[in-house]
C-alpha positions in Angstrom: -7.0 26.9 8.0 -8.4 23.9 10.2 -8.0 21.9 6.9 -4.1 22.7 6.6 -3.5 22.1 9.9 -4.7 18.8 10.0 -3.4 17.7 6.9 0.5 19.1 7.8 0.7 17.7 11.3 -1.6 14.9 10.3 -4.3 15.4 13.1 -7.5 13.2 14.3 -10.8 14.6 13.7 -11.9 15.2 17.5 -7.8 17.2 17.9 -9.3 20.2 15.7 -13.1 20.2 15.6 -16.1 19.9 17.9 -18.9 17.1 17.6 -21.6 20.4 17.6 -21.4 24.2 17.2 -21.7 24.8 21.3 -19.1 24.1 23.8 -18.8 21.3 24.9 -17.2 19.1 28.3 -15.1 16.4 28.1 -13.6 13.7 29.9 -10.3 12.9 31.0 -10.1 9.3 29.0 -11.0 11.4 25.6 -9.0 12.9 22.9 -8.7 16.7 23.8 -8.7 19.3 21.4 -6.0 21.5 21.0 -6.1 24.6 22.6 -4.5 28.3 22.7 -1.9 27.4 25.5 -1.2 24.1 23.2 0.1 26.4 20.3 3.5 27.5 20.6 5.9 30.3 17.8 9.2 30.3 17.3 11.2 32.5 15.7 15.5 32.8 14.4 17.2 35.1 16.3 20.6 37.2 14.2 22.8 34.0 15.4 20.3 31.5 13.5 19.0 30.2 16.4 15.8 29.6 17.4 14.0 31.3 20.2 10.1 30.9 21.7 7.9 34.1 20.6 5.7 35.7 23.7 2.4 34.3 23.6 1.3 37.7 23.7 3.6 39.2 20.6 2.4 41.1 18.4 0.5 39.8 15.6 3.4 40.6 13.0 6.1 38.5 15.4 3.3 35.5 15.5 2.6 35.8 11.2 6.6 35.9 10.5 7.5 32.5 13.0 10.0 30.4 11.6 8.0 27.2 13.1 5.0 26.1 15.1 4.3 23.2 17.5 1.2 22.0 18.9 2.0 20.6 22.7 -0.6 16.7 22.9 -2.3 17.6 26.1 -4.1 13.5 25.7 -5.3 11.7 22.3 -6.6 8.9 21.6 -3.3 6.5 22.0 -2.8 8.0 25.8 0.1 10.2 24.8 0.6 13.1 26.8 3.1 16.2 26.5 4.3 15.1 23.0 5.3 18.2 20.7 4.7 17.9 17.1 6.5 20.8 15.1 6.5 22.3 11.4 8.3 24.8 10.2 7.3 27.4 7.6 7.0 26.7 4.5 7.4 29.5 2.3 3.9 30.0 1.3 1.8 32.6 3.5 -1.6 31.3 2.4 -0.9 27.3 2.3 0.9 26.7 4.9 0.2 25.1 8.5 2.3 27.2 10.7 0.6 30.4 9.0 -3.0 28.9 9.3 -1.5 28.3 12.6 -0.8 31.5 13.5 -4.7 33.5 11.9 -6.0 31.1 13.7 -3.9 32.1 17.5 -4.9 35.7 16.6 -8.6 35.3 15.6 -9.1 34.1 18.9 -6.8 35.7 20.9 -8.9 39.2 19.8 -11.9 37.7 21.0 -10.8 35.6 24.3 -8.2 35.9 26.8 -9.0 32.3 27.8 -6.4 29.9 26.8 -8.0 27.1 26.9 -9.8 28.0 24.1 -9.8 25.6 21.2 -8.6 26.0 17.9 -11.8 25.3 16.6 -13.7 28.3 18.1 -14.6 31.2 15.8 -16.1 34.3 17.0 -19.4 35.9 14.9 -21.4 39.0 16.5 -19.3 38.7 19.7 -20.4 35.0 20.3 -17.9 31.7 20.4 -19.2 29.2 17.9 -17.1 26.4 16.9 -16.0 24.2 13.5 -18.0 20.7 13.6 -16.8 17.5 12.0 -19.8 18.1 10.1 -18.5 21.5 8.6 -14.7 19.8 7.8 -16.3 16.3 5.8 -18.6 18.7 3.7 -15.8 21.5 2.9 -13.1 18.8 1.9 -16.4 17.0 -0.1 -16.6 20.5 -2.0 -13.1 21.1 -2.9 -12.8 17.6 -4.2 -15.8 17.7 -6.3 -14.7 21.2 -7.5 -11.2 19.9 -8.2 -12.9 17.0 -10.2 -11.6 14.2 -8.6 -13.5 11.2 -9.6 -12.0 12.0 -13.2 -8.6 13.1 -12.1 -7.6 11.5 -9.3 -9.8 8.2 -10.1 -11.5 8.8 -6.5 -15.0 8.9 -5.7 -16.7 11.8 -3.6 -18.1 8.9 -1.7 -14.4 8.1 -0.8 -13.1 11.7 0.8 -14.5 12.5 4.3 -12.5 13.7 7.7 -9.8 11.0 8.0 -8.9 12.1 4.2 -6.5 15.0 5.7 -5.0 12.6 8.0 -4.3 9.8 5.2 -3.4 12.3 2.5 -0.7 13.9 4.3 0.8 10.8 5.5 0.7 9.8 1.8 2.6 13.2 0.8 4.9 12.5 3.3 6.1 8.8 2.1 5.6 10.2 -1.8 8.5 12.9 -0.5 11.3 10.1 0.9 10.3 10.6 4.5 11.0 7.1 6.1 8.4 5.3 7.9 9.7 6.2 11.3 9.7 9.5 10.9 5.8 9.3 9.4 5.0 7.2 12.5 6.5 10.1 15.1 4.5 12.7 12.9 1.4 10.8 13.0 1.8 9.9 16.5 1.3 6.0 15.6 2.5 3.8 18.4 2.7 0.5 16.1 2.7 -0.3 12.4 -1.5 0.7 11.6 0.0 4.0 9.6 1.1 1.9 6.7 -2.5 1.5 6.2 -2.6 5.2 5.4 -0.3 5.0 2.7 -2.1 4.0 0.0 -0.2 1.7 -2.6 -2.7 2.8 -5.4 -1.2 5.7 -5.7 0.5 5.7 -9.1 3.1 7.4 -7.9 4.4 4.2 -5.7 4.7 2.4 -8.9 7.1 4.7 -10.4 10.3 3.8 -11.5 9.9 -0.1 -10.8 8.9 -1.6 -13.9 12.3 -0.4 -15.2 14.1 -1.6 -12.2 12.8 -4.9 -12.2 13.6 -5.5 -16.1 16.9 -5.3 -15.2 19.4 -8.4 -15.3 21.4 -8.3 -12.5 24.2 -11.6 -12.1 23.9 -13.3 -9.0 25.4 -16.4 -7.4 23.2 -18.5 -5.0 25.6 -18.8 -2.1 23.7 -21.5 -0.2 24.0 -24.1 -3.1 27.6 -25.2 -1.4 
């Protein structure tokens, strides 16, 4: 769930996981993690409009929202009170505002602290939480199971944390999405996302080889 969050609102490592299992403090200059009171539900009311779910709804009102935002309490780029927002996506398993939402109610069953992060899981009554350490080797896994050094042409060696972050900036430009609106969903203040996007994707290429064999007329208009 951690995983699919990241990757749809295309989050930093230290936003969604801790650097160890316990809790830990941090100061005011670092990126915070989101937390329970960050997460915010809405649903469509009869009219089609959308209205803010009770924090305290009932689990099938928070599983059936129409969209999720996370509210940037500070990151790395000094941003503060910046909503990011996705809606639903029409899978229940794969989708971030649903892995949103099992991941409000896990903890909301155990804590009635919201300042809770979204990286706290709760085994034999105790608050442990998901590592860096825990996303880079569950992302290595799935990659190796899915093969990629044969069909994807990248190297295990290649995927680690900032993978998430990259890949769903790349699914975002693959999809149309201009740069601008990539930039305001990866919170970028300058132009360093285009790094993100990688142009060795094949799918970049696609399409232009044609294009470009095509003779088009043309009149240089600064010859006088």
């Amino acid at each position: 769930d951690l995983a699919m969050i990241a990757f749809y609102y295309l989050l930093r490592i230290g936003e969604y996981t801790n650097k160890g299992e316990g809790v830990q403090e941090t100061n005011a200059t670092q990126t915070q993690q989101f937390k329970l009171k960050d997460v915010a539900f809405f649903g469509t009311n009869s009219r089609g409009a959308l209205y803010r779910i009770s924090p305290n709804a009932r689990p099938f009102e928070i599983m059936n929202a129409t969209c999720a935002t996370l509210k940037l309490d500070n990151q790395k780029n000094g941003w503060k009170g910046v909503c990011i927002n996705h809606e639903h996506n029409g899978d229940n398993v794969h989708c971030a505002v649903r892995a949103l939402g099992r991941r409000y109610l896990h903890i909301r069953q155990h804590s009635t602290n919201d300042t809770t992060p979204l990286s706290a899981y709760f085994a034999d009554g105790k608050a442990k939480f998901v590592t860096d350490q825990h996303i880079r080797e569950s992302i290595k896994r799935a990659a190796t199971a899915l093969m990629y050094p044969t069909t994807r042409g990248t190297p295990i060696s290649l995927i680690n944390t900032h993978s998430l972050r990259i890949g769903g900036a790349c699914a975002l430009a693959l999809a149309g999405y201009s740069d601008t609106q990539i930039q305001k969903m990866g919170r970028w203040r300058g132009a360093t996302f285009k790094e993100y996007v990688r142009e060795n994707l094949s799918n970049y290429a696609e399409g232009m080889s044609q294009a470009m064999k095509k003779v088009r007329g043309f009149v240089n208009i600064d010859a006088g």
